[in-house]
C-alpha positions as CSV (number, residue, x, y, z in Angstrom):
1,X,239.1,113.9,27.0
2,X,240.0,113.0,23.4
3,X,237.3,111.6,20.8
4,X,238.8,111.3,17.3
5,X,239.1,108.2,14.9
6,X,242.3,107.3,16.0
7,X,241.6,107.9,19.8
8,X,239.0,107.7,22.6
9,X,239.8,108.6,26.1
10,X,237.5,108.5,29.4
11,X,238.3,110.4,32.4
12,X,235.7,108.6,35.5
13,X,235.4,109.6,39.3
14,X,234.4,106.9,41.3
15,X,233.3,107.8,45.2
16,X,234.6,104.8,48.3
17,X,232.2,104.4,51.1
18,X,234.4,105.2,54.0
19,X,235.9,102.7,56.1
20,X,234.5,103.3,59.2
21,X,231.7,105.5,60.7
22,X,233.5,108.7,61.1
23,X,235.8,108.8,58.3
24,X,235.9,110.8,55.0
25,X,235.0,108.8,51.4
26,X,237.7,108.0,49.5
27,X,237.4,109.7,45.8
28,X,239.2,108.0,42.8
29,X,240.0,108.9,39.3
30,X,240.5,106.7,36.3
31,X,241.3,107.5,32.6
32,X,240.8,104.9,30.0
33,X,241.9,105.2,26.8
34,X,241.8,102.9,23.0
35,X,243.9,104.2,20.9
36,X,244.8,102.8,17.3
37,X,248.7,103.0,17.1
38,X,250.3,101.3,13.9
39,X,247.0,99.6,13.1
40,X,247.0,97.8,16.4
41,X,244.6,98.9,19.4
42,X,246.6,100.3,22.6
43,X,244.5,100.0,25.6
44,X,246.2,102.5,28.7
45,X,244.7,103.0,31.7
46,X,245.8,105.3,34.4
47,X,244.6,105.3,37.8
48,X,245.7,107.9,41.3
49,X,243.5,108.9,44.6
50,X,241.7,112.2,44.3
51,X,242.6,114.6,47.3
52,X,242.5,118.0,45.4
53,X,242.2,119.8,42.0
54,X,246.0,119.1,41.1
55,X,245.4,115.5,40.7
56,X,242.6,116.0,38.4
57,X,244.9,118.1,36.2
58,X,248.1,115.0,36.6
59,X,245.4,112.5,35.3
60,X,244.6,114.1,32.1
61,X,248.3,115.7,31.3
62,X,249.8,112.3,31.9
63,X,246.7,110.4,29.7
64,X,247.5,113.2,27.0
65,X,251.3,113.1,27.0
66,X,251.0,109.5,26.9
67,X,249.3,109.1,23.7
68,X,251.2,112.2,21.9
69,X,254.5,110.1,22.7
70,X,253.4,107.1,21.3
71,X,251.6,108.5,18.8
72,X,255.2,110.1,18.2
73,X,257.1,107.1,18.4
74,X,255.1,104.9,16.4
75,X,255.3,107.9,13.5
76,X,259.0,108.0,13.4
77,X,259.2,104.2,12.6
């Protein structure tokens, strides 16, 4: 998602076995993200249930928002 000096964000799928014979496998997405805010290392991590396309675009505008806000904060300071 983001790969820069000051930032480097993961987005990973990960597939459940279902629970029992007959039902669906679980899908769930992760975002993990270093990022180097006032000279210290911010670790976020951000986690939902994958059940359709919208909650692959959530993950990443939330990671992304994240990190511009405290990117933003930390430059007003």
């Amino acid at each position: 998602m983001r790969n820069d000096e000051a930032v480097r964000s993961v987005l990973q799928g990960t597939r459940t076995p279902p629970r029992s014979w007959g039902d669906k496998p679980s899908y769930r997405l992760s975002t993990g993200t270093l990022a180097r805010i006032g000279g210290k290392a911010v670790s976020l991590t951000v986690l939902t249930i994958y059940e359709n396309a919208a909650d692959l675009e959530w993950i990443r505008a939330v990671t992304l928002r994240w990190i511009e806000q405290l990117q933003k904060l930390n430059a007003e300071r």
